[in-house]
N, C-alpha and C positions, 0 to 999 in steps of 0.2 A: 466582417473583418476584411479591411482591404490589405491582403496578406497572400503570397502563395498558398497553396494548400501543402505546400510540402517543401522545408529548406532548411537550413541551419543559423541556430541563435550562440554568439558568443559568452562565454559564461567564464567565469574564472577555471584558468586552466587547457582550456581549448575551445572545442566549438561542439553542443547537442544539436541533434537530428530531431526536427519537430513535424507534427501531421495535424493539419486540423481536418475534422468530419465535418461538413453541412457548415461551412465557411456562411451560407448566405442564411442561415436562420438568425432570427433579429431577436432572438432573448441572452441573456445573460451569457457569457461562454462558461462551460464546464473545465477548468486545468485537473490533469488526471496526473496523478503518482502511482509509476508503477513500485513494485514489492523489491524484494533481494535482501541486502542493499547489493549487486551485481546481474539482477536482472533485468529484460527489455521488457516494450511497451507490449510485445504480440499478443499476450495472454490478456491483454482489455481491449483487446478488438470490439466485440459484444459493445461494448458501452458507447459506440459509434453509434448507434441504435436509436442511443436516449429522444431524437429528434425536437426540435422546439428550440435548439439553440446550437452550437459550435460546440465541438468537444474539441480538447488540443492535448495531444499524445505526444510526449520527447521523450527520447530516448537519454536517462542520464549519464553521465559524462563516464568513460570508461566501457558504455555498456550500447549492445548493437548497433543502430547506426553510426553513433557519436563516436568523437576522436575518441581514442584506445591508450592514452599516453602513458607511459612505462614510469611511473612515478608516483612510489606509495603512498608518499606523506600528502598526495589528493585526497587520499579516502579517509574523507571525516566528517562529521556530521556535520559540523560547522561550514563548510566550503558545501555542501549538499542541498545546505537552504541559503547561503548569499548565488549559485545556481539559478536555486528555486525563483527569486526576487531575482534575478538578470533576465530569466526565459519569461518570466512576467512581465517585465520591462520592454523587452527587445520584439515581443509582440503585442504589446497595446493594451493591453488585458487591465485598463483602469478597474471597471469592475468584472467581479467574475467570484463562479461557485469553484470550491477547491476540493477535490475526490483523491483520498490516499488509500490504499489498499495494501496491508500488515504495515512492511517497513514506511512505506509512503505513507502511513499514519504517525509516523514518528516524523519525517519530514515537515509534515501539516502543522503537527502540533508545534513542530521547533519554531519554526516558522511565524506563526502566530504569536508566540511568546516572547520571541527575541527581538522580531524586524515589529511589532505591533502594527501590520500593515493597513491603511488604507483599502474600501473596494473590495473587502470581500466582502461576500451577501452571504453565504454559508458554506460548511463541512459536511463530509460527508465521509466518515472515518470507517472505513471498513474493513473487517477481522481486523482489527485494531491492536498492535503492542505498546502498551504507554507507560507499561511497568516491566524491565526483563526480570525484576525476580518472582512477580506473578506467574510471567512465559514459562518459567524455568519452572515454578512450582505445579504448575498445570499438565506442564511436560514430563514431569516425572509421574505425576497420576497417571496420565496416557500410557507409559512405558509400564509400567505396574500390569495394566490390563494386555497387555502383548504374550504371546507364547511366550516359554520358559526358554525357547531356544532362542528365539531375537531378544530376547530382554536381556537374558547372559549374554551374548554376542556383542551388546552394545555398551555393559557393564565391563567387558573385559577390553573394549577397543578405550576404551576412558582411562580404565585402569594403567594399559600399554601408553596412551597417548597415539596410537597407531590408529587410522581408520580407511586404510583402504581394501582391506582383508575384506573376503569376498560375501563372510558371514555378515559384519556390520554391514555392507551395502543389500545384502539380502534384507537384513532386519530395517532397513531405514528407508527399506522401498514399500516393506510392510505397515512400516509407520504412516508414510507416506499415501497409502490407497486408504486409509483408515481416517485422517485428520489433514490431507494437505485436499485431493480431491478424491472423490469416490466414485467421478462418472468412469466405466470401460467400456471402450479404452478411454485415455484420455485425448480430450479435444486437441486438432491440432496445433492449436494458436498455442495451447500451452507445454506442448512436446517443442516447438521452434525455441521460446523461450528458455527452458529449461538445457535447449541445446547450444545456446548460444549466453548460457550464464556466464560469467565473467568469478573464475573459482578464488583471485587474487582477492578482488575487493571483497567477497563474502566471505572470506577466511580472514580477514584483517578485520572487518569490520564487526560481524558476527561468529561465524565459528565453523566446524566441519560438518555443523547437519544443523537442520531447525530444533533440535533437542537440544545441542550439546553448545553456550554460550561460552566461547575465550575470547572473543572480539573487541573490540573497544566501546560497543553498544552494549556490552553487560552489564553496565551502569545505569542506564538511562531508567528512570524513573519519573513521570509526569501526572499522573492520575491526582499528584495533592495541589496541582496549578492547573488544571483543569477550570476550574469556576473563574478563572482571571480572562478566558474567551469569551466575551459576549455576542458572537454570532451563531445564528440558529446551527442547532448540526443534530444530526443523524447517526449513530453507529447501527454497522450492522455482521453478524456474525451468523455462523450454520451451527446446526445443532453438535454435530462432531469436531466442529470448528478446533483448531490449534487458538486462535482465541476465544475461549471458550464462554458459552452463554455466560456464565457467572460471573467469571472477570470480567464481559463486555457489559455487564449490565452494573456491576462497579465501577465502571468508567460515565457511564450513562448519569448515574447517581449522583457521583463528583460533577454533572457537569449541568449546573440549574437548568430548566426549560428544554433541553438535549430529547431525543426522540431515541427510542431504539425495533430492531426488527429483527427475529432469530428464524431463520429459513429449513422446517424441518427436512431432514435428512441427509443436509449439503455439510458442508465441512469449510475450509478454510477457502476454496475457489466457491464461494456459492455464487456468486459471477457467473459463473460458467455453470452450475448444477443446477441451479435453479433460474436460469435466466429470462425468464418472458417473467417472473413473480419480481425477481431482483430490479428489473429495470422499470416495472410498474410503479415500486415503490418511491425510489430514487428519484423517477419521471414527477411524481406526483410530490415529495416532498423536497425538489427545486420549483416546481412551478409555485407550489404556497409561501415559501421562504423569498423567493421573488417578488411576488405577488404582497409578502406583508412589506418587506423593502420600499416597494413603489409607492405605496398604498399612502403614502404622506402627503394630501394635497397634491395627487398625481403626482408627485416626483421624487426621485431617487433621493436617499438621504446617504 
């Protein structure tokens, strides 16, 4: 990629902050979606790793390095994948694997669906939300199994509408070590991230905790246009996972030919908890998805 390794792509609305890993490896480039919707790219450091080809990390609009613009009616899904397709554009990325992780999975899929793009070779959807009333009903089984004192603390901040009281943040950090990561402490790519969340657009768009849906994503439903993607893809979720093996593997199901892989013990960063097994996998089912791509009379279809 004759490209800085590091500089800013115009998008509607302002301008993201892009990083490419291993700029001169000549396979396929990997484009990463990080989660939130209001989080940075830190927390997929790790996936720098994958080696064999480019990975390219931006920062989406609103969120760490990217301009910050004071201006609600950005946050919406829609302006999140025409983005998606400008940072595509604005760095050359004709063909390329496309990696979303939770929200960035809702990205991927919108993305696929709507713009029906050109050049990509495959998905790689990981801890996956393609249904929020799935999320939502999965997240109440979770909350179910929580002590009596965070599961009331979280039923009663609902109740109020109030959730900054010190109980709900106790209870949602419990939740949190249970179904978001479980490595202690946690890694610090994913403590920078989390500290540099952007609370506007994740409160507008999703809600005040990964439990609790009022956002404008509380809708969003894709699992029954799943099979309208014909490129290879992969989901992959942790056993404790916030997307949970059953849901991920209803998604799998929906989607012909789709691969899937459940990381025992890890949760929703199995990225990070499990990572020499994560990246093994990912490594190996971009090189075959490439590899069946080319495979046409040696050339790219």
């Amino acid at each position: 990629m004759d490209l800085p390794h590091e500089g800013f792509a115009d998008v509607p609305g302002g301008r993201v902050w892009y990083h490419i890993a291993g700029a001169e490896e000549s396979g396929t480039p990997l484009l990463v979606l990080h989660g939130g919707p209001g989080c940075t790219s830190d927390y997929l450091e790790p996936l720098a790793a994958l080696g064999g080809r480019s990975v390219v990390f931006y920062d989406q609009l609103g969120c760490g390095d990217s301009d910050r613009p004071d201006d609600p009616s950005l946050w919406t899904l829609e302006r999140a994948v025409d983005e998606l397709a400008a940072v595509r554009e604005a760095l050359g990325l004709d063909r390329v694997h496309i990696l979303g992780q939770s929200w960035g999975t809702m990205l991927a899929v919108e993305y696929m669906l709507t713009h029906r793009p050109d050049g990509v070779e495959s998905l790689v959807l990981s801890a996956p939300c393609l249904s929020a009333s799935r999320w939502a009903a999965d997240g109440r089984r979770y909350l179910q199994a929580l002590p009596d004192d965070h599961r009331e603390a979280i039923l009663r901040a609902e109740e109020a509408g109030s959730y900054d009281g010190p109980a709900y943040q106790e209870a949602m950090t419990a939740y949190y070590r249970r179904h978001v990561c479980r490595t202690d402490p946690w890694p610090d790519c994913l403590m920078r991230t989390f500290e540099r969340l952007n609370t506007d657009i994740y409160l507008q768009m999703w809600g005040p905790s990964e439990f609790t849906i009022t956002g404008s994503l509380g809708d969003f439903e894709r699992a029954g246009r799943l099979h309208e993607i014909a490129v290879p893809a992969l989901f992959t979720c942790g056993e404790f996972d916030e997307a949970t093996p059953a849901t991920t593997a209803y998604y799998h199901h929906m989607m012909p030919g789709s691969e899937i892989a459940v990381f025992e013990g890890a949760a929703h960063e199995h990225h990070l908890e499990a990572t020499a097994a994560y990246l093994a996998v990912v490594r190996e089912f971009l090189d075959r998805a490439e590899s069946q791509t080319r495979g046409h009379n040696g050339r790219t279809r």
